[in-house]
Each structure stands twice: as C-alpha cells, then as structure tokens.
Backbone bond lengths (Angstrom), bond angles and torsions (degrees), N, CA, C in turn:
res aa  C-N    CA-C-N  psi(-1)  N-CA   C-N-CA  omega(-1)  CA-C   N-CA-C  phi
1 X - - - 1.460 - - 1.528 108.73 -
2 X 1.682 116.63 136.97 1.094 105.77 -171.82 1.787 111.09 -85.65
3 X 1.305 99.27 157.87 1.815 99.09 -178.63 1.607 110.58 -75.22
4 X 1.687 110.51 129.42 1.303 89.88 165.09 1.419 145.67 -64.95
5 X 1.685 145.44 175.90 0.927 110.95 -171.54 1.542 122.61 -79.53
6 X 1.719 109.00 -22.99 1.403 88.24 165.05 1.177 120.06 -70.42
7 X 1.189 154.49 1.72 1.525 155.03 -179.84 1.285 79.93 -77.80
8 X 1.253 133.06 -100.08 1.671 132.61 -171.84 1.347 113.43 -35.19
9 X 1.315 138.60 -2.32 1.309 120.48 156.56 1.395 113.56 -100.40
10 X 1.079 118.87 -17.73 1.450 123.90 170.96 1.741 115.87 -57.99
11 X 1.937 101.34 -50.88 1.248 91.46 -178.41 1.775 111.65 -79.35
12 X 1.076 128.75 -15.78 1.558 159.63 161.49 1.554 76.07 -16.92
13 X 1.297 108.81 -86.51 1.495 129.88 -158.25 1.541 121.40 -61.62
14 X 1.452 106.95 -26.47 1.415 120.48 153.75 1.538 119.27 -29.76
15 X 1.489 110.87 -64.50 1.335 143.17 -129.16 1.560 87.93 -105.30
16 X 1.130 124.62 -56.78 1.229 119.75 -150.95 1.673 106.10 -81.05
17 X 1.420 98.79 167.53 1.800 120.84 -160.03 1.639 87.84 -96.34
18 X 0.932 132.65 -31.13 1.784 131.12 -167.97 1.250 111.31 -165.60
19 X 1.731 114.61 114.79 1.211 129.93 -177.39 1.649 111.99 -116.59
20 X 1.289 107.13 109.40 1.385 96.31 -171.54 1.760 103.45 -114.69
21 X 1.089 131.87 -161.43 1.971 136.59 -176.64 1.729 90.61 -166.24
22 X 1.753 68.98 120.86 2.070 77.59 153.04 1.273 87.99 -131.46
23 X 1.702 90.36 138.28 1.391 107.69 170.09 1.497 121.54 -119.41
24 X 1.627 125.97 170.80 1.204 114.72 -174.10 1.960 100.67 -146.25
25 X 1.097 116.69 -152.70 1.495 121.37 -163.95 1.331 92.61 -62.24
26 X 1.298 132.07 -89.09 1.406 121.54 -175.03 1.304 122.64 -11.71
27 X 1.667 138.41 -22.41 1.462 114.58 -174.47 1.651 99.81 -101.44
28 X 1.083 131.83 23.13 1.613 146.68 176.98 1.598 99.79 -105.83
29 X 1.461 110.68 -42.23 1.579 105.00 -145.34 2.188 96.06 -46.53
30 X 1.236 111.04 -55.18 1.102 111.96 -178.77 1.746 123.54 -53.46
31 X 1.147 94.45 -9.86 1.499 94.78 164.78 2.138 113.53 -84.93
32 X 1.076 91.75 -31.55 1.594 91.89 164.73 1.702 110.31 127.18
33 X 1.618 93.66 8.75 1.609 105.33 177.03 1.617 106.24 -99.50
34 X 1.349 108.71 115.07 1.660 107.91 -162.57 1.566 103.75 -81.23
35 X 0.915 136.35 152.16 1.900 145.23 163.58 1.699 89.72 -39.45
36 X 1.373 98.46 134.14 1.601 111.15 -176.89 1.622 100.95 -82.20
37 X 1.759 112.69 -39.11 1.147 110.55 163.05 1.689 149.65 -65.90
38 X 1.257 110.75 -0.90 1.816 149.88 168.96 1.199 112.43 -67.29
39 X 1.242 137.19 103.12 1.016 140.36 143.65 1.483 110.05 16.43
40 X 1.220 99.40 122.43 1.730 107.68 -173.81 2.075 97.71 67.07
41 X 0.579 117.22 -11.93 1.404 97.84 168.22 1.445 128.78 -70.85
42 X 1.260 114.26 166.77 1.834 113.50 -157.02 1.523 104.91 -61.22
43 X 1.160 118.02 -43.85 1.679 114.60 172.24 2.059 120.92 -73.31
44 X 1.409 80.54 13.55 1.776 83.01 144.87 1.428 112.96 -136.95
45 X 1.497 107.49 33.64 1.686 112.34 168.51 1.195 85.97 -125.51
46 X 1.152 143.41 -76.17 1.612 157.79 -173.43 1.249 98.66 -73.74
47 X 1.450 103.20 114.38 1.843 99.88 151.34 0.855 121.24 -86.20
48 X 1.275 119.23 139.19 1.523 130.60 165.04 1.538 139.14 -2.42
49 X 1.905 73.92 -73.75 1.724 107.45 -175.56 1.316 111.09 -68.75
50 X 2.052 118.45 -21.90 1.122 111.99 -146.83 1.724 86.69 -120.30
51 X 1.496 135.76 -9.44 1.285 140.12 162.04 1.293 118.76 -107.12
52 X 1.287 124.54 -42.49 1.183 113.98 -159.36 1.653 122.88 -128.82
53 X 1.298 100.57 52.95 1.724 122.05 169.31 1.825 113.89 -106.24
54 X 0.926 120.35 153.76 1.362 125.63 -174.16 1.609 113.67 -73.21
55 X 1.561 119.19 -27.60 1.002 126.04 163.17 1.891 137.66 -80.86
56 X 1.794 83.98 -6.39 2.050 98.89 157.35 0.916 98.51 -83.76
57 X 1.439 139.84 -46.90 1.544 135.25 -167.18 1.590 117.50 -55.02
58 X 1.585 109.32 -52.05 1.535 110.48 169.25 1.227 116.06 -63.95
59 X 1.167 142.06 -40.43 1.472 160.92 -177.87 1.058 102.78 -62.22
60 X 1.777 137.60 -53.61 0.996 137.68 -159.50 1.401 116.69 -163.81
61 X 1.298 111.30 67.00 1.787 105.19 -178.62 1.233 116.00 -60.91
62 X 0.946 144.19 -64.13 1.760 140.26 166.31 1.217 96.93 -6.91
63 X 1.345 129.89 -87.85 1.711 136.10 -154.15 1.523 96.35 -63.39
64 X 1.407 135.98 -28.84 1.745 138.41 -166.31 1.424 73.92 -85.46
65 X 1.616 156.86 -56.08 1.234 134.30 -166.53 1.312 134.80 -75.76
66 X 1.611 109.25 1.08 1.393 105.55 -172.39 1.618 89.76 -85.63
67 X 1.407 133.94 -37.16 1.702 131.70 159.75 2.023 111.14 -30.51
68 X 1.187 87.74 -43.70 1.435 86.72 -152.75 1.416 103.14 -72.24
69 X 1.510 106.50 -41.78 1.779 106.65 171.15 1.771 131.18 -72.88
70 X 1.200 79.16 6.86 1.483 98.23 168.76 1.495 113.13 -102.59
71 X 1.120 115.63 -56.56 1.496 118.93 158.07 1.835 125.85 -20.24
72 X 1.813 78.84 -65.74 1.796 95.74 178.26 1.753 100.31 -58.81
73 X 1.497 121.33 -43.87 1.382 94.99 -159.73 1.754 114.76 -84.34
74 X 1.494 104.30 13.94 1.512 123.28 -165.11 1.830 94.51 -84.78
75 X 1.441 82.01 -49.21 1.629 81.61 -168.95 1.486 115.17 -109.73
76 X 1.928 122.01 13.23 1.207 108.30 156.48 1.582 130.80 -72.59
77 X 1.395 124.57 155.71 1.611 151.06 -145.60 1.418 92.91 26.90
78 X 1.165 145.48 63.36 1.329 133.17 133.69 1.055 107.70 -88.13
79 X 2.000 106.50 139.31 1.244 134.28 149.96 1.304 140.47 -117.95
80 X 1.305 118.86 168.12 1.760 130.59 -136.73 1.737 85.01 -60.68
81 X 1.401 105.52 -176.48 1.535 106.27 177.68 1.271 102.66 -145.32
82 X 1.210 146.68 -162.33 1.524 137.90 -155.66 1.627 108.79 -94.12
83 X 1.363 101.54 -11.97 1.395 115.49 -165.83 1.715 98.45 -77.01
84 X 1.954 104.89 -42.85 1.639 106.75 -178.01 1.407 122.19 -62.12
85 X 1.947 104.01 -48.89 1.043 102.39 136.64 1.507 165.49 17.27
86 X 1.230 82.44 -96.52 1.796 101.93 159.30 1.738 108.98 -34.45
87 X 1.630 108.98 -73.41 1.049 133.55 171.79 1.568 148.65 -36.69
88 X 1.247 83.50 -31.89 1.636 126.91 160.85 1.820 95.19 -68.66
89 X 1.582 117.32 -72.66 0.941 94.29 -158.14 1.702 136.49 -81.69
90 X 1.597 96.31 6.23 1.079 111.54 -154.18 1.785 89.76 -87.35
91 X 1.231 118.49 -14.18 1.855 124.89 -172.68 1.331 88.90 -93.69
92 X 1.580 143.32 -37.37 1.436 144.53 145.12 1.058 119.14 31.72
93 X 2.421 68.72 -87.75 1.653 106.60 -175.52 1.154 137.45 -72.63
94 X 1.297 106.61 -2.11 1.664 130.87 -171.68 1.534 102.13 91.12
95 X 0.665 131.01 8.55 1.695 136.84 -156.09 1.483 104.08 -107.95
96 X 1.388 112.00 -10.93 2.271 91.12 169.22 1.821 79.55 -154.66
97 X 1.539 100.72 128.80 1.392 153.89 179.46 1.692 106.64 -56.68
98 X 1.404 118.30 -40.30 1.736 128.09 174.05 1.710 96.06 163.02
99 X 1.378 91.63 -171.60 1.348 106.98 -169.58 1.511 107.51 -122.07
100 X 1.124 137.35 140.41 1.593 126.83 157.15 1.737 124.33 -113.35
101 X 1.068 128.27 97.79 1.469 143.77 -145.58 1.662 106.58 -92.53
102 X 1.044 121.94 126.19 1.743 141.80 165.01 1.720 97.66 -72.94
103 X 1.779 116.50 -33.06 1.113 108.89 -159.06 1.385 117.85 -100.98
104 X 1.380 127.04 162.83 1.395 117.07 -172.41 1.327 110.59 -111.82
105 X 1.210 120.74 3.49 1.613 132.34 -161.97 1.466 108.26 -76.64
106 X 1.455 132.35 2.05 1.213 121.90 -157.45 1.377 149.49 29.98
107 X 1.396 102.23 -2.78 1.571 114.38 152.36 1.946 115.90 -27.12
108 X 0.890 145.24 -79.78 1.086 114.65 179.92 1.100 136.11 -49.05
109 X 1.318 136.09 -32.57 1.738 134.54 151.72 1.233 105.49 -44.30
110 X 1.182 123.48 -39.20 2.035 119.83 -160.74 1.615 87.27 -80.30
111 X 1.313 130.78 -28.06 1.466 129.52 151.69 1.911 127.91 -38.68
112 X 1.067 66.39 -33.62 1.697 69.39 -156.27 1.847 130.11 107.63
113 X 1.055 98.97 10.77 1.563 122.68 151.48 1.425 117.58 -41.39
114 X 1.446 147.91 124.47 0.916 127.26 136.01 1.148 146.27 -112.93
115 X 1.646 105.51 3.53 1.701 107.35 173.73 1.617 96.30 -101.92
116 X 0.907 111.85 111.01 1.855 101.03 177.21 1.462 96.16 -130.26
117 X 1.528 125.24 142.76 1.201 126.61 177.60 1.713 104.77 -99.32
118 X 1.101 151.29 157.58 1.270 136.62 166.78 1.640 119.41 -137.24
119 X 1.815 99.19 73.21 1.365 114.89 -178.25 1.142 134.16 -32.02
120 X 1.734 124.93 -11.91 1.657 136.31 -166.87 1.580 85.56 -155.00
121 X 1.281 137.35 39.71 1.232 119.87 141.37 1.449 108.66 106.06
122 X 1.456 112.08 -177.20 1.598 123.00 141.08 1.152 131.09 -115.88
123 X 1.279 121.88 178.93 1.519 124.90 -173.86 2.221 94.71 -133.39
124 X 1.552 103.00 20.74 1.638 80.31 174.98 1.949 91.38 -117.96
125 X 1.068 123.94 15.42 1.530 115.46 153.37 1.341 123.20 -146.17
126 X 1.421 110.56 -177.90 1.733 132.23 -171.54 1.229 99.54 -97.36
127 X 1.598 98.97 129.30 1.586 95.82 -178.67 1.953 97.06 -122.95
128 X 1.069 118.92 153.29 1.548 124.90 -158.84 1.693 101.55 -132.41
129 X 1.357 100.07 94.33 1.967 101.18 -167.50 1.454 104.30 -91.26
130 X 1.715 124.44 30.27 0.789 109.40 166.12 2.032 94.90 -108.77
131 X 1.292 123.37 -62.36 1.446 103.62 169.96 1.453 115.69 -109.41
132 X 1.568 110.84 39.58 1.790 109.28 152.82 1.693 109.77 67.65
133 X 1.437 96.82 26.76 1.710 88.70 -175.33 1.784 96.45 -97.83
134 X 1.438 119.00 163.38 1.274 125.03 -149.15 1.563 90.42 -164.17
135 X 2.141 102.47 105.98 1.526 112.52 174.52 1.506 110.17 -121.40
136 X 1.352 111.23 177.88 1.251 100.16 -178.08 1.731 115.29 -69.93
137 X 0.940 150.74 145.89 1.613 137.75 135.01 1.635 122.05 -65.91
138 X 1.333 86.79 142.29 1.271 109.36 -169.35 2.101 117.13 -111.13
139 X 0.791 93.28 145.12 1.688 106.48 179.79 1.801 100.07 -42.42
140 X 1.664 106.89 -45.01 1.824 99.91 -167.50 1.693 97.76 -69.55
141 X 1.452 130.68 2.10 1.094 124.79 -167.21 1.706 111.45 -73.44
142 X 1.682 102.59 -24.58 1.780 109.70 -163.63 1.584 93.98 -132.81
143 X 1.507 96.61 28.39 1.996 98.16 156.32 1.693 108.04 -124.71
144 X 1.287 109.95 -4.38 1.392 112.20 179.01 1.858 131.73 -112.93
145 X 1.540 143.50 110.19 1.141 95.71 -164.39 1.372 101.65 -113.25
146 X 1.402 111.20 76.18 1.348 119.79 133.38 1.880 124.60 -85.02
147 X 1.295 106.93 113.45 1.644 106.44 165.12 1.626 129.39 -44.75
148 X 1.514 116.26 91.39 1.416 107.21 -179.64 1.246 113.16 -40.27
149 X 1.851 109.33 157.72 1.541 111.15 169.02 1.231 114.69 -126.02
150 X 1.134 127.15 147.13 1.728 120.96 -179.32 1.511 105.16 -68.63
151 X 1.760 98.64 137.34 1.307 100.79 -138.81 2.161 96.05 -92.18
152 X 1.378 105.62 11.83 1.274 128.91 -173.40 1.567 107.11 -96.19
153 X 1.266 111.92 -64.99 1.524 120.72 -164.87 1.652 96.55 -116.04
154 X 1.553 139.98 18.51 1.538 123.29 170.35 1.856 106.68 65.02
155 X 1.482 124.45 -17.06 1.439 113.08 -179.04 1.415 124.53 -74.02
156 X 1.533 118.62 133.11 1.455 112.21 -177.32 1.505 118.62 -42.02
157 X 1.690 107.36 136.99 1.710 97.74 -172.87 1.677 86.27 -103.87
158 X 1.131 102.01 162.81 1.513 136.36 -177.68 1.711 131.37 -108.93
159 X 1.139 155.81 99.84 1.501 122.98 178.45 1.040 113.78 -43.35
160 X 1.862 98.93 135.80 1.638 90.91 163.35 1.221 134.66 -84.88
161 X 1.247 104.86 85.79 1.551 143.79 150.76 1.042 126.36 -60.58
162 X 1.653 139.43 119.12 1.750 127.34 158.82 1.505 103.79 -79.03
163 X 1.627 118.94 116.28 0.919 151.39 -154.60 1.894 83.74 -99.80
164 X 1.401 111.35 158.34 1.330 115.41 -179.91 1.732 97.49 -94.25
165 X 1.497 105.84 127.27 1.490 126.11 -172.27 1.898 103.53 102.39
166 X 0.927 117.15 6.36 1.422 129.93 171.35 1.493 110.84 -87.80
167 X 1.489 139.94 148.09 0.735 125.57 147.17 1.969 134.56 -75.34
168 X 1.072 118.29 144.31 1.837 127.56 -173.36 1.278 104.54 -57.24
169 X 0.969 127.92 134.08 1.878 152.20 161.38 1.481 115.73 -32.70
170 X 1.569 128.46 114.52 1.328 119.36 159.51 1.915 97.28 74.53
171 X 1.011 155.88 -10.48 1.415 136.19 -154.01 1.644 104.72 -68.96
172 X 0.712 136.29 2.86 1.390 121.09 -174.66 2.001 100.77 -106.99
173 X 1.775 103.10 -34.65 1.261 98.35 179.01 1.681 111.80 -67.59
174 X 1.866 116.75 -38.03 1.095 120.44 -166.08 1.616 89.60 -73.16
175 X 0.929 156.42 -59.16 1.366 152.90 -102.58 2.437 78.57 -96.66
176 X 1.476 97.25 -47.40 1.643 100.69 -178.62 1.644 104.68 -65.82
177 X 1.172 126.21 -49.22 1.446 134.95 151.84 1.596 110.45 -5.31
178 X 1.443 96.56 -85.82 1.410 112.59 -156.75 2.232 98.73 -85.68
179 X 0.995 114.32 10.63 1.529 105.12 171.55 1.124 142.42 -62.57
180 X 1.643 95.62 -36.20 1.559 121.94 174.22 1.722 115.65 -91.82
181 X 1.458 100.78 -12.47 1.573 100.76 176.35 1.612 123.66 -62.74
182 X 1.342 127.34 126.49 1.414 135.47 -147.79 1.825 91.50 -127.99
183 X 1.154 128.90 5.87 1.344 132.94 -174.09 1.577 102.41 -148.17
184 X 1.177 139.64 88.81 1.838 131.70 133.29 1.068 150.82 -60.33
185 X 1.092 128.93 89.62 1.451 125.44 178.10 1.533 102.25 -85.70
186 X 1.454 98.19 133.68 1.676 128.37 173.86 1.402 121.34 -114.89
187 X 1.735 99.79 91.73 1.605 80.03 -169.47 1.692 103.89 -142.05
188 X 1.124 96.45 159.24 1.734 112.61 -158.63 1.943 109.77 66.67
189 X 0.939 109.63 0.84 1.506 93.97 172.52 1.569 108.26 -136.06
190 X 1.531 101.38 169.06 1.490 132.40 -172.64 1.430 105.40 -86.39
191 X 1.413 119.15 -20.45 1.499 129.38 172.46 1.467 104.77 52.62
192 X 1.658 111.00 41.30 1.601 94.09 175.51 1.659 118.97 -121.26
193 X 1.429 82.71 14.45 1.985 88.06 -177.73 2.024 106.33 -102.47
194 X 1.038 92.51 120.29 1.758 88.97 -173.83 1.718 94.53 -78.88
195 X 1.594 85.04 147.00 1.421 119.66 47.25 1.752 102.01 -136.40
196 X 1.753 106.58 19.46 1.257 116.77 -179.75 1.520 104.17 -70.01
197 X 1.546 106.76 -46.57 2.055 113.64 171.75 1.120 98.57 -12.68
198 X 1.640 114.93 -64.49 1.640 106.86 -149.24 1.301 121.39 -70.70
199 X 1.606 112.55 -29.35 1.381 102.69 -173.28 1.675 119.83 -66.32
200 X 1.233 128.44 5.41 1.581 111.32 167.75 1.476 104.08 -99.90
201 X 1.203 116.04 -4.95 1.813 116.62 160.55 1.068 119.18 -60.80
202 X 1.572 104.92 -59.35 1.380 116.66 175.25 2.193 110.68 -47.69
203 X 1.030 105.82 -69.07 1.695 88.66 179.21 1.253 107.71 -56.71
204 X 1.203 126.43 -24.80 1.804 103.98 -170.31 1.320 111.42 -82.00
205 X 1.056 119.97 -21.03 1.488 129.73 162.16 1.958 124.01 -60.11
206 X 1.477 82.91 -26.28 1.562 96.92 -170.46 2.000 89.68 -75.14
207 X 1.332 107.18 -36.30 1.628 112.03 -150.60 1.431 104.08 121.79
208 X 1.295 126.61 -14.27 1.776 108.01 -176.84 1.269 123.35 -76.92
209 X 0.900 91.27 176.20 1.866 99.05 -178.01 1.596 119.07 -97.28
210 X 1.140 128.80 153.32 1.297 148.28 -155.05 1.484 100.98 -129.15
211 X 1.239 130.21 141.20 1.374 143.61 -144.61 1.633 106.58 -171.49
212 X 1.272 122.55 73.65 1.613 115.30 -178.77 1.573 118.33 -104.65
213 X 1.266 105.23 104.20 1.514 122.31 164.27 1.198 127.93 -58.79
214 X 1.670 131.87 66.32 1.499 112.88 -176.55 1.471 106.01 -150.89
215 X 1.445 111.19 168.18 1.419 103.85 -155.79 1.497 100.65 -74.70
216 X 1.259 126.06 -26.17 1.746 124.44 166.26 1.738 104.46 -116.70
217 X 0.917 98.25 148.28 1.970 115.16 174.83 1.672 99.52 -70.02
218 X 1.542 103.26 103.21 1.158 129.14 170.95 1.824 128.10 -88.90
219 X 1.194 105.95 -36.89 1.346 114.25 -144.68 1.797 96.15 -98.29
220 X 1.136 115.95 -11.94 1.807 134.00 159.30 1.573 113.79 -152.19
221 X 1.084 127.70 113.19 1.758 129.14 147.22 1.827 108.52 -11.95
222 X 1.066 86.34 110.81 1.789 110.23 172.23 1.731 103.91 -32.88
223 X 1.491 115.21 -62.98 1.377 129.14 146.48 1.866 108.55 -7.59
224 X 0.946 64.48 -81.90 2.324 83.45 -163.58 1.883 93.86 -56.71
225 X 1.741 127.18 -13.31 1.005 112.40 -163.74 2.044 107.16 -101.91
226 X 1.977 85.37 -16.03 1.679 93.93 -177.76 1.900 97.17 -93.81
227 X 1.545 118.25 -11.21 1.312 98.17 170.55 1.958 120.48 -77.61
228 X 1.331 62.80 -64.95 2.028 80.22 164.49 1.766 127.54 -35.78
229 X 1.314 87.66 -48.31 1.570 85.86 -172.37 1.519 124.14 54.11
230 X 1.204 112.57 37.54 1.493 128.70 -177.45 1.311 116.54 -63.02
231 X 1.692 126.26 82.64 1.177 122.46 -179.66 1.762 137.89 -74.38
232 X 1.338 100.24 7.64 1.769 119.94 148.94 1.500 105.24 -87.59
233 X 1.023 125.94 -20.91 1.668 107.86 -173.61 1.824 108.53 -99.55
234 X 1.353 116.82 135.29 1.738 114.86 -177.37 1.925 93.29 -114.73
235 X 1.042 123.14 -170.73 1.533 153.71 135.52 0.973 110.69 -138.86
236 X 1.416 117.69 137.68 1.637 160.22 169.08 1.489 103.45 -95.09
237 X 1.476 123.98 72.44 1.486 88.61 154.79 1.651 142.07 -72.35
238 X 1.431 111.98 169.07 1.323 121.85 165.79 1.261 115.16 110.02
239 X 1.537 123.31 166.05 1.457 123.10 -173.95 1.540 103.49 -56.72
240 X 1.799 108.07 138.62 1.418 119.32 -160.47 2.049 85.75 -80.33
241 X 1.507 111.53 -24.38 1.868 97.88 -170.01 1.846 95.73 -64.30
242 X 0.978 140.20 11.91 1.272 136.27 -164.59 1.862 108.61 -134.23
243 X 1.090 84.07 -53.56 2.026 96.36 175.50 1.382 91.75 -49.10
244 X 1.537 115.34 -87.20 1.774 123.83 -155.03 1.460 96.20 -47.25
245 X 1.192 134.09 -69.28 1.750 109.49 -149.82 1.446 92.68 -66.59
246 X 1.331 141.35 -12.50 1.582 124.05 166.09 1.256 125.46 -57.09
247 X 1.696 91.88 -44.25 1.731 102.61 166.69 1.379 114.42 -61.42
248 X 1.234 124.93 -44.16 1.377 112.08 -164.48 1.554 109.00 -71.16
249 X 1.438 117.75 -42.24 1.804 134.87 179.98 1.588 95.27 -45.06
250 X 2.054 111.15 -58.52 1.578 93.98 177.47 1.584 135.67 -50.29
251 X 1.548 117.64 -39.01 1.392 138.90 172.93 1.183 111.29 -56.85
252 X 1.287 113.90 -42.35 1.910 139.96 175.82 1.783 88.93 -52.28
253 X 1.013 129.38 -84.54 1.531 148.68 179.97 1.873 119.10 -24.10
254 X 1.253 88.90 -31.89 1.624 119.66 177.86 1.488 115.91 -60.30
C-alpha cells in the first residue's frame, strides 16, 4: 500500500538533518486574515503601484496611510490558528529548524514560534527611515488620520513594512539559514514572488526535499509533476489548519 503523502512527510521529517517552513498568506487565511491578493482583497481596493511603494510614502504619507490603516484593522486581535500551532509544535519537538514568513501578522510568535524569519517585515511597529528608530504601534494608530511622526527627528513613521521598491528583510542571514536545510516545507504559498521563489530552488539544488501544503498544487503544475517525476518534491493537499496538526500528531507518534 502506498504511503500517504502526509505519512511521507512525517517520516521526511524524521530523517532529515534540517527542516525548515516558509510560509505565505494561506496559513493565516483561517485565522480570519484573507490573501490581500483574492478577490476582494486590499490590493483590489488599494493598488499597489498607487499605495504601497516607498516612493508614495515620501511623496505622500497621508494617502500611503489610508493602506496602512486598513492593513492594521485587517489584522488587529487576530490569533494563530491550528495551522501556527501545528508549527509551533513541531520546533517543540525538535523536528522544524525555524520558520521563514511572506507574512507580517506575527501569528507565529503569538504561537509560540521562536525562530521566525520575517522576509517583508512587520505590521506590529513604526519604523522611521529617516533615523531607523522602531516603536511599538498601537490600535489609536488606524482610528486616527493624523500621520504619526518620529517622536525624535519629526519624520513621518511608517509600519515596518517592506514596501515595494524597499529592499526584503534578513536575506543574506536567511539565504545562510536555509543552505544546509535538506527538508522544505511550503505551505500556504505559490512561492512565486522573489526573492521567496528562490528559496525552494535553492534546496532542490542542494538535494532537499520539497514538501507543499496547499489546498491546490502551487509550487509546479500537476502536469510538470507527472512529467518530471520529481522524487524530492511531494503535495499535501487540503486546508494547511487541518494538514499541520495531523502532521505534527504523526511526528508526535514517533
């Protein structure tokens, strides 16, 4: 009888020397933070080009904040969901190495995570790009629209957010991070916006294995997966709040 694929990622994770997870919008959605890119999501209210570049922000912080207080009220009192969970416990068990995050919501720390990388930032402080000071944000921040100012140098503060034309969070530490990793889990994302794309290149190149958690096979065409026959690469279907604590209960069992 053949093993299912979570059975084979379970023992996957057994075996392997470094198990790391990048995750992306999908492992939130069940927390109640929808894909910004989804239909009805904020980047089909807010454009991009026209809110959320580093050069609207200097140009025009007011209009870069009406995004941002929308943002904040997207992802205020949300909490982790079984999927973060999961994830949490699986670093527990000794069994996953850190996390590397698309998301800014901090849901996996509010887990109990503690290596989390956070490739595009956060959304729980003010970041001040004129002298780099970094406070908490607060709830009166996305009930008021006055533009905070850094309360040091008077310059508009910002979430710290990587804004598009910004450079990405940590990449040189994650990129040393994730070198030696011989196990990937890919889950909630399509992994096709760099400079996150690269990292499941990077292990498959190494020899590691590939592990994608999502409710459809994202990360290669089903097609490209019956030509290939890529025996480092699996899919997991189904909602990841349901997959991971299965995974973790199997590893648990171990």
């Amino acid at each position: 009888m053949n093993e299912s694929p979570l059975a084979k990622a379970a023992a996957a994770i057994q075996t392997a020397t470094k198990t790391v997870a990048l995750t992306g919008a999908g492992i939130s959605v069940g927390s109640g933070i929808p894909d910004f890119r989804s239909p009805g999501g904020l980047w089909t209210i807010f454009s991009p080009e026209e809110y959320a570049t580093l050069d609207v922000f200097y140009r025009n912080p007011a209009k870069a904040w009406d995004l941002y207080r929308a943002l904040g009220k997207v992802l205020l009192g949300k909490s982790p969901n079984p999927a973060h969970q999961a994830l949490a416990e699986l670093e527990q068990q000794g069994n996953l190495s850190g996390i590397i995050t698309q998301n800014i919501d901090n849901l996996h720390q509010q887990a109990g995570s503690s290596q989390v990388f956070e490739i595009h930032g956060d959304h729980q402080h003010l970041h001040c790009l004129q002298c780099d000071l970094l406070q908490p944000i607060e709830a009166v921040h996305y009930q008021t629209t006055v533009v905070p100012r850094c309360p040091h140098c008077g310059f508009p503060l910002k979430p710290n957010v990587v804004l598009f034309g910004e450079a990405v969070r940590d990449l040189e530490v994650i990129h040393d991070f994730i070198k030696d990793c011989d196990l990937l889990l890919v889950i909630g994302t399509s992994a096709q916006v760099y400079p996150a794309a690269a990292l499941p290149s990077m292990v498959r190149h190494s020899g590691g294995r590939i592990f994608e958690f999502n409710k459809e096979q994202a990360l290669e065409s089903k097609e490209q997966g019956r030509r290939s026959r890529d025996e480092n690469y699996y899919f997991v279907p189904g909602d990841v709040g349901k997959t991971l604590p299965l995974l973790a209960n199997a590893c648990r069992q171990v």
